[in-house]
KOLDREN-700127 format. One record per residue: x, y, z of N, C-alpha, C, O in turn; residue in three letters. Coordinates in steps of 0.2 Angstrom, whole numbers, plus 2048, in hexadecimal, padded with zeros to 3 digits. Layout:
% KOLDREN-700127
XYZXYZXYZXYZALA
...
This chain:
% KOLDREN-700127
8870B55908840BA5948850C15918800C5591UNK
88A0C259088B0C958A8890CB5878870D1587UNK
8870C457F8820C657C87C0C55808770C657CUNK
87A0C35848720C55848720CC58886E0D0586UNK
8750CF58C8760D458F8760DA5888720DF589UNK
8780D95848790DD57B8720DC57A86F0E0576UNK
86F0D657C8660D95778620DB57A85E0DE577UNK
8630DA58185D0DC5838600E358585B0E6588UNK
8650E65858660EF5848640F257E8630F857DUNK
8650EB5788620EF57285B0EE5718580F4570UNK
8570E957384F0E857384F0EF57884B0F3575UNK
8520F157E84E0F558284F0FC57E84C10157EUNK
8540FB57A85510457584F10357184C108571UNK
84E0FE56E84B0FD5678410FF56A83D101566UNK
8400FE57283A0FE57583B105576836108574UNK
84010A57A83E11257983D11557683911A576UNK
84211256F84111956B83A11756683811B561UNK
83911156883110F56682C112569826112567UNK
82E11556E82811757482811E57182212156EUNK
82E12257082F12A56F82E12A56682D130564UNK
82E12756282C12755C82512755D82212C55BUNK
82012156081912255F81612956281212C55EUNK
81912C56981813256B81913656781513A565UNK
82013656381E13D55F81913E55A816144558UNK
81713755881413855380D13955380B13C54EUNK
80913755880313855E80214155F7FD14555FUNK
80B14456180B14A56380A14E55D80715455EUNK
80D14C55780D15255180414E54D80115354CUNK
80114854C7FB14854A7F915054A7FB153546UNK
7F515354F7F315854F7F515E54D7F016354DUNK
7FB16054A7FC1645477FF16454180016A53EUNK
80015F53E80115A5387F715B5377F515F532UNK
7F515A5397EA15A5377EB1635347EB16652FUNK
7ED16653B7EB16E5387EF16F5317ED17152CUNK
7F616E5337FA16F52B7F716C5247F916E51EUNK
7F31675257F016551E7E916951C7E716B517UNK
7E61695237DF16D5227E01755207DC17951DUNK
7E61785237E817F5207E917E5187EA183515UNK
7E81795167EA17A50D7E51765097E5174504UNK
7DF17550E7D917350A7D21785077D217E508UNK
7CD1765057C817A5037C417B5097C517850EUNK
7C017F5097BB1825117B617A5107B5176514UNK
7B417A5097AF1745087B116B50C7AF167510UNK
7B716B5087BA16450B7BC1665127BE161515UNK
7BD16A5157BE16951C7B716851F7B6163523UNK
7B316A51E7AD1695227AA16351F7A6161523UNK
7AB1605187A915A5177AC15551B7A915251EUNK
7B315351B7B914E51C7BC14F5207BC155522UNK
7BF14B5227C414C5297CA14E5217C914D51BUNK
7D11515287D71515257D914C5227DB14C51CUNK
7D91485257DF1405217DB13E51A7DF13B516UNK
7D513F5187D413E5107D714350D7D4143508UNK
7DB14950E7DF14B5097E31465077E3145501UNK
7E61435087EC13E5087E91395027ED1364FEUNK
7E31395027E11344FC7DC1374F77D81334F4UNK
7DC13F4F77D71414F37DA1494F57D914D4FAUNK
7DF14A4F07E214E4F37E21564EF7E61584EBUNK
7DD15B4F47DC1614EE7DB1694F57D816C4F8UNK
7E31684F27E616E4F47E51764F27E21774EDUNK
7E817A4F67E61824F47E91864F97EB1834FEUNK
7EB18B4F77F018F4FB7EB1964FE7EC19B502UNK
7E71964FB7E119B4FD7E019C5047DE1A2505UNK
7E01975087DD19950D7E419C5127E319E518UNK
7EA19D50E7F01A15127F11A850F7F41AD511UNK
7ED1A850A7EC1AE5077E71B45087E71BA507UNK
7E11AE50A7DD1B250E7DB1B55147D71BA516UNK
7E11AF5187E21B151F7E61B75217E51BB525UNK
7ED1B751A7F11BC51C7EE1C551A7EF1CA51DUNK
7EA1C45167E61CA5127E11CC5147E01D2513UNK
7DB1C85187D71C951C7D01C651A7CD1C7515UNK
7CE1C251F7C71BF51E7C01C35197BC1C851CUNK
7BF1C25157B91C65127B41C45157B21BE514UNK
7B01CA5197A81C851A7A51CD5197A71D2517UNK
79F1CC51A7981CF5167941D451A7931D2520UNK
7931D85197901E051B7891E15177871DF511UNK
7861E551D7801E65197811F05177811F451CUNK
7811F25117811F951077B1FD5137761FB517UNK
77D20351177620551276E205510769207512UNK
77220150A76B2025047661F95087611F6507UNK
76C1F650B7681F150E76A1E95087671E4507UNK
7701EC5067741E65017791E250277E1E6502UNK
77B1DC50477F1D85057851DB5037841DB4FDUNK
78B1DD5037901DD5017981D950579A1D850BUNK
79B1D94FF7A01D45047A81D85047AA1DA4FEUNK
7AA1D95097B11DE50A7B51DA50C7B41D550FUNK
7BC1DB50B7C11DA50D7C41DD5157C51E3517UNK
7C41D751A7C61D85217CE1DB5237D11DD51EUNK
7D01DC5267D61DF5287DA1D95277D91D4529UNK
7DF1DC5257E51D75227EA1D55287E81D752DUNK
7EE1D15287F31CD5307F81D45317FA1D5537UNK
7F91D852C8001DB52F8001DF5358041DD539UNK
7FA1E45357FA1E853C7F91E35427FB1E6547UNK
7F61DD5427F51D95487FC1D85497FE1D954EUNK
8011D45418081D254580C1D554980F1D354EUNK
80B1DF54580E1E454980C1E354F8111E4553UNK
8051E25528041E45588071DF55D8091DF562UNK
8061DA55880A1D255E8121D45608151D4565UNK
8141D655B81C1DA55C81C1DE56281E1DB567UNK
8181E35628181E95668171E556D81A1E6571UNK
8121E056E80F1DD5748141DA5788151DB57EUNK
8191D657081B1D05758231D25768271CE579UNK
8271D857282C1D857382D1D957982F1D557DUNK
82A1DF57D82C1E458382A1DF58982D1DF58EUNK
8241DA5868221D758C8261CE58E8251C9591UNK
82B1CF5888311CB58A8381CD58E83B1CB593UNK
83A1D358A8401D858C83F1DA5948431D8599UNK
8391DD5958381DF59C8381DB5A283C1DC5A7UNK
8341D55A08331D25A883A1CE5A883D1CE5ADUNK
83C1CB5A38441C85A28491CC5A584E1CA5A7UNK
8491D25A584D1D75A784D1D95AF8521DB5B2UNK
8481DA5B18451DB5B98471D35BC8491D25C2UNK
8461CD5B98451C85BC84F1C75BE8511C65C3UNK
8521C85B785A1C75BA85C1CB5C085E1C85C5UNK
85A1D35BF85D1D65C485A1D35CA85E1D15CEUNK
8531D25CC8501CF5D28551C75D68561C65DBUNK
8561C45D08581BC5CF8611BD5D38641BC5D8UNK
8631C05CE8691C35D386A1C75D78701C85D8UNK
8661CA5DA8641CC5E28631C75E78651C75EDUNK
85F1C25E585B1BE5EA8641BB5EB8671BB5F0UNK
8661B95E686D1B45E58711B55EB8711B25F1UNK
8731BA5E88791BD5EA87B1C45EE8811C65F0UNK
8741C75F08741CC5F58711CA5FA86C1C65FBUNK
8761CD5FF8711CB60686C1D260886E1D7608UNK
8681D16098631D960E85D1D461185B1CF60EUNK
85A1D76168541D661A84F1D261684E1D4611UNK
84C1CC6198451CA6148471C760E8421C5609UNK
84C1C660D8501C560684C1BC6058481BB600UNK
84C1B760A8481B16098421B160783F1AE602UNK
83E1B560D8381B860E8331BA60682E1B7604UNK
8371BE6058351C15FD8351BC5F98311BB5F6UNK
83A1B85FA83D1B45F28361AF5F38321AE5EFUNK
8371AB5F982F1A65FB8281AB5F98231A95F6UNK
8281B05FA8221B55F78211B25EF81C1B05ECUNK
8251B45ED8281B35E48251AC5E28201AB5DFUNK
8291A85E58281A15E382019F5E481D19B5E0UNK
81E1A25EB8151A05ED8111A45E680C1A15E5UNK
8131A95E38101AB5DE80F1A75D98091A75D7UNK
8131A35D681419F5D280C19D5D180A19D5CCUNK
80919B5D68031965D87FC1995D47F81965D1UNK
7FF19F5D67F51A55D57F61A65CF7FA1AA5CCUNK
7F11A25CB7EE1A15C57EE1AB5C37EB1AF5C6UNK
7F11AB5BE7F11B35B97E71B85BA7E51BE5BAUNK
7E21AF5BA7DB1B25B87D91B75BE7D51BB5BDUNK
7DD1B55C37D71B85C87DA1BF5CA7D71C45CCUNK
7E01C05C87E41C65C77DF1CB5C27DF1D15C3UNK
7DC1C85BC7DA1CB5B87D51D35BA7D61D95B8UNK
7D21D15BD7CB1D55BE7CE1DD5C37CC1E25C1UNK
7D41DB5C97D71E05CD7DB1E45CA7DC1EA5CDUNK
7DE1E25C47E31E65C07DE1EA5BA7E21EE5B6UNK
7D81EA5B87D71EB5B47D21F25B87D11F85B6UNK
7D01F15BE7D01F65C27D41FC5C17D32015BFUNK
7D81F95C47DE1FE5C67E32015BF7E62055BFUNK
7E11FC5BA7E32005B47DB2085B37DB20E5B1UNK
7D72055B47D22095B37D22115B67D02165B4UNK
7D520E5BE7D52145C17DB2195BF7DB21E5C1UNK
7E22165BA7E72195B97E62185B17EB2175AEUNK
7E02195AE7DE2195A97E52155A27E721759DUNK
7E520E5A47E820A59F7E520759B7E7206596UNK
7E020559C7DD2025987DC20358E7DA20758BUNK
7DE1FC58D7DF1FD5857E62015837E720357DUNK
7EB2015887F12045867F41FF5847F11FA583UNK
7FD1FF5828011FA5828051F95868081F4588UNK
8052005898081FD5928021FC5978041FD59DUNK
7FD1FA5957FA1F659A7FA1EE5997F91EB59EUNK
7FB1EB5947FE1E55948031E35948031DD595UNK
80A1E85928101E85988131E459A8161DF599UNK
8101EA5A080D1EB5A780C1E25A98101DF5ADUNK
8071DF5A68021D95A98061D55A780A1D25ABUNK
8081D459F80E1CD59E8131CD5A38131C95A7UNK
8191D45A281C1D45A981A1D15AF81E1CC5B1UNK
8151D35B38111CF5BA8111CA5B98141C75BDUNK
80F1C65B680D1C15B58131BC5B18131B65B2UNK
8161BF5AE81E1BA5AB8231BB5B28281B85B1UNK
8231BF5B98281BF5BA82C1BB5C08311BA5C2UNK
8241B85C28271B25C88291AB5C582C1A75C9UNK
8291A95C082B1A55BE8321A65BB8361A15BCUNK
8341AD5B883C1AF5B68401B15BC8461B15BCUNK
83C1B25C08411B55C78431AC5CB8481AA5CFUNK
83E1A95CA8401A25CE84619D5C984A1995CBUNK
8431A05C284A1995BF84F19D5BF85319B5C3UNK
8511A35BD8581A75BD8591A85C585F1A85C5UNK
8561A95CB8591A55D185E1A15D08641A25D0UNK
85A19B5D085D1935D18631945CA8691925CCUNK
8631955C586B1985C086F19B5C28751995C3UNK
86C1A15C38711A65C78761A45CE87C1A55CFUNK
8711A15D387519D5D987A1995D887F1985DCUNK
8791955D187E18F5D08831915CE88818D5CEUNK
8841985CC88919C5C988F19B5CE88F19B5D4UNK
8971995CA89E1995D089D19E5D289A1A35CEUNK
89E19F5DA89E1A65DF8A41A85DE8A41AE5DDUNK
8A81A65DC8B01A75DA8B01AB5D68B31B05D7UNK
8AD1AB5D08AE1B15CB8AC1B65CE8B11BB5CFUNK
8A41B85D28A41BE5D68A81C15DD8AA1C65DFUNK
8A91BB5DE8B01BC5E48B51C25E18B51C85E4UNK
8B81C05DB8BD1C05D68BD1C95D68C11CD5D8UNK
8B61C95D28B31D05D08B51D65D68B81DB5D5UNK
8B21D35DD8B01D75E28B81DA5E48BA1E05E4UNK
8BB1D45E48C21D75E68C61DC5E18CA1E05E3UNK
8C61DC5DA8C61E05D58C21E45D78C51E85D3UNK
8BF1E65D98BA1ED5DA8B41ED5D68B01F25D5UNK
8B31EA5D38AC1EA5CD8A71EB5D38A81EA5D9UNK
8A21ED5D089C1F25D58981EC5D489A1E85D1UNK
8901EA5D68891E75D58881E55CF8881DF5CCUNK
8861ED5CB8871ED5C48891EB5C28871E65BFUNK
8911EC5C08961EC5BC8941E25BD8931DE5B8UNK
8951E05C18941D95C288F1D55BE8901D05BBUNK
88A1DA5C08831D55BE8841D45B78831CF5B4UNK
8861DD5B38851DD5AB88B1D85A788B1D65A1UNK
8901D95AD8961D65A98971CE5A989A1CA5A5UNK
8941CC5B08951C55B188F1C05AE88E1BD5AAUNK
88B1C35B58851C15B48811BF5B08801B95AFUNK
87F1C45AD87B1C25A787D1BE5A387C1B85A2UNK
8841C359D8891BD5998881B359C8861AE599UNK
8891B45A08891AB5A48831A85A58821A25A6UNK
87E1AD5A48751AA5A68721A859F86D1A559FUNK
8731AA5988721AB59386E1A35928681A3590UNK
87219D59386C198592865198598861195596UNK
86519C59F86019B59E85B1A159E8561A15A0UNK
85D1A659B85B1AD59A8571AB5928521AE591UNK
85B1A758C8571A55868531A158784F1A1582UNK
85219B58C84E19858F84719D59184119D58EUNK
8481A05958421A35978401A959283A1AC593UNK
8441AB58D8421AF58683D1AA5848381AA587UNK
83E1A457F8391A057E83519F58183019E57CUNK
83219E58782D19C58B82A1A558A8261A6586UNK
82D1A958F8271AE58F8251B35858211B7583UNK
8291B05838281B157A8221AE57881D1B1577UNK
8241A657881C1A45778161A557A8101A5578UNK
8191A65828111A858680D1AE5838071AE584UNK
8111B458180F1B958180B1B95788051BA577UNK
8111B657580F1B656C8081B256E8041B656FUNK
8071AC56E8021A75707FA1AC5737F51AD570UNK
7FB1AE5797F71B357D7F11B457B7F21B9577UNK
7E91B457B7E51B757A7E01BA5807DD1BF580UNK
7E01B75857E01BA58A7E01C158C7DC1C658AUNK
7E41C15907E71C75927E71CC58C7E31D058DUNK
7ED1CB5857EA1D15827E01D55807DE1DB580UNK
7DC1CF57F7D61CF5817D31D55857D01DA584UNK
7D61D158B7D51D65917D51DE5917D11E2592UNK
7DE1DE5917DF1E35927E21E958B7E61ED58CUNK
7DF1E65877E11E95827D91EC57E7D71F157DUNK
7D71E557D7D01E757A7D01E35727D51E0571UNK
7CC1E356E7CA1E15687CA1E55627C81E355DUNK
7CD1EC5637CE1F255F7D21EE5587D71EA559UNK
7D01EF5537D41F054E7DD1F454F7E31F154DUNK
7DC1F75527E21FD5527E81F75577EE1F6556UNK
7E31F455D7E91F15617E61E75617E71E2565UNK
7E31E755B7E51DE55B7E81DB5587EA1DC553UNK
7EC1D555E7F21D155C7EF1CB55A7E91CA559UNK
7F31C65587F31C25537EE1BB5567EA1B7553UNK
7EF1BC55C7EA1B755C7E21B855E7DD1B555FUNK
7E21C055C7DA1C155C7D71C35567D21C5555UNK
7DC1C25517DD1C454B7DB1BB5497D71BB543UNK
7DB1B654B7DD1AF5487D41AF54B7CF1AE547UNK
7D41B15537CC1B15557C61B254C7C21AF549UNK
7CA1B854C7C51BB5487C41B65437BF1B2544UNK
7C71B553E7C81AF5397C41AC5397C01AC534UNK
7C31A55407BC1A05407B61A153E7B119E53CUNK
7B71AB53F7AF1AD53F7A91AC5427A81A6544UNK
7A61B054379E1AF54879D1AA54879F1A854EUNK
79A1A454579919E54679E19854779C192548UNK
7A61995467AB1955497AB1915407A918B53FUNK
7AC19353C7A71905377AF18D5317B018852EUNK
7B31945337BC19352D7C21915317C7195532UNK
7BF18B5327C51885357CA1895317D018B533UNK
7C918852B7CF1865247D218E5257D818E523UNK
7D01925267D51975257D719952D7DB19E52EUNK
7D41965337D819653A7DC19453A7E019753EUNK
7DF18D5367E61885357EA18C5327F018C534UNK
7E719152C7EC1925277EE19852C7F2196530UNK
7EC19D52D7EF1A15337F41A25387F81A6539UNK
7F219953C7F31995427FD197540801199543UNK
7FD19353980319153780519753180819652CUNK
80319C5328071A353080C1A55388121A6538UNK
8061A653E8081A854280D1A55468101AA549UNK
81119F54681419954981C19D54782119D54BUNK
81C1A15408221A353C8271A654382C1A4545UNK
8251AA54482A1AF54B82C1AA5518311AA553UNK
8271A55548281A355882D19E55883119E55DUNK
82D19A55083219454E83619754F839195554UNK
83919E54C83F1A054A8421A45518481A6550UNK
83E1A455683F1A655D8451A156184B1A0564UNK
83D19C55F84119456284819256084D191563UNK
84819155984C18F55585619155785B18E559UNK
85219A55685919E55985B19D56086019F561UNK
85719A56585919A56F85919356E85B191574UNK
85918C56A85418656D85B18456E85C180572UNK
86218656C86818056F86A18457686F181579UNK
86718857986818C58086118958586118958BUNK
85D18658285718458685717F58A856180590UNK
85717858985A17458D85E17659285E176598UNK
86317858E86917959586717F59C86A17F5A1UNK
86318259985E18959C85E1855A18611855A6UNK
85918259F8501805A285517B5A785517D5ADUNK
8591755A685A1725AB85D1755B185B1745B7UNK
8621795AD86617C5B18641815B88671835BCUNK
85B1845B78571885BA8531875BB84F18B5BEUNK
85117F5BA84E17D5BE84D1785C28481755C4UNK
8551765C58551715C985A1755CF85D1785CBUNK
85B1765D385F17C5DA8661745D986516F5DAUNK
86D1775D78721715DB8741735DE8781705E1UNK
């Protein structure tokens, strides 16, 4: 009875992590195709699928060179002559991605704590009321927002600033950081703030000294998620930024690339896996904090 009890928990191991090998493998196929087709020729991508690299295999680093330096395309002069230029290179767009996505990570993560430890742990009038407000927001899709803010940036003349996008990642990042750092923050022992209050430490002094320090796993949780939404983004910067040279970020930088007719994919790949570099390294630095974040914020015990 024992040994059969020992095989069939071993066939039931040897059947999951059969199931989760095939999925990963399924899940990276697709990004495993771009990583080969970023180091192929513009010719062989439009002739061949990716997987005949593997058996006819002619590689090139060109198209990370040209993506980083800037697509050359064709102008007509004055004299009515085809001539072929050099496009604007990735640095100013990565600058702009910086400038986009730090402030509009730092800010709304910061309004969302102090918010998240008020609902907690202050009592005042409406205090339910509000927080059920927050959470119903969750719902309303970002797009239909689009149109009434771009208004009202008009009429307060923001448009194509950097604090008008902000502004918008802020609104839009901060009902979901005000709901998981809630439910974190609540689970917090009341005892340590007991502790504090009878010591005389003030709101503040609480929030910066306890608070926070102890929210850190789910605070680098929500660093990751609104990082990448922001980094990631073409949207909203689109919007409310514009397509200026002076303010395009990286993903309207990568737009440009495929070209008028959709046509270099081979240098969209090579781009897109330049651009991945900050993000990994984002992930990389928070990912032993994210699990424990995310569960911890988003189940109420």
């Amino acid at each position: 009875m024992g040994g059969s009890a020992k095989q069939q928990k071993l066939i039931g191991s040897v059947l999951v992590y059969g199931v989760l090998i095939i999925l990963c493998v399924i899940w990276t196929l697709p990004t495993l195709g771009t990583l080969v087709t970023s180091f192929r020729h513009r010719d062989d991508t439009k002739r061949t699928g990716w997987w005949t690299a593997f058996s006819d295999p002619n590689f090139t680093m060109s198209n990370y060179q040209q993506a980083v330096a800037g697509k050359e395309v064709e102008i007509v002069d004055s004299s009515g002559n085809r001539v072929t230029v050099a496009g604007k290179d990735m640095s100013q767009a990565f600058i702009n991605s910086l400038t986009v996505t730090i402030p509009s990570v730092v800010i709304p993560l910061l309004i969302a704590a102090f918010a998240a430890y008020g609902f907690a742990w202050l009592n005042f009038p409406g205090r339910k009321f509000f927080f059920t407000f927050v959470v119903a927001l969750m719902v309303v899709p970002l797009q239909i927002a689009l149109v009434p803010i771009l208004r009202d940036y008009k009429t307060l003349d923001l448009n194509g600033t950097w604090l008008a996008i902000w502004l918008a990642h802020t609104g839009f990042g901060l009902t979901l950081s005000i709901y998981l750092l809630f439910n974190y923050i609540s689970t917090l022992p009341r005892d340590i703030l007991e502790s504090a209050f009878m010591d005389g430490a003030s709101q503040f002094t609480i929030f910066t000294r306890l608070i926070l320090p102890l929210s850190i796993p789910a605070i680098a949780s929500l660093t990751i998620l609104q990082f990448l939404w922001v980094w990631n983004d073409f949207l909203v910067a689109t919007v409310f930024l514009g397509t200026k040279n002076e303010v395009m970020v990286l993903t309207q930088y990568l737009q440009g690339l495929v070209g008028e007719r959709a046509s270099d994919w081979h240098l969209l790949t090579a781009g897109a896996f330049v651009t991945m570099i900050v993000p990994l390294i984002v992930f990389f630095a928070l990912q032993r904090f994210f699990v424990r974040g995310m569960l911890a914020g988003s189940v109420k015990g």
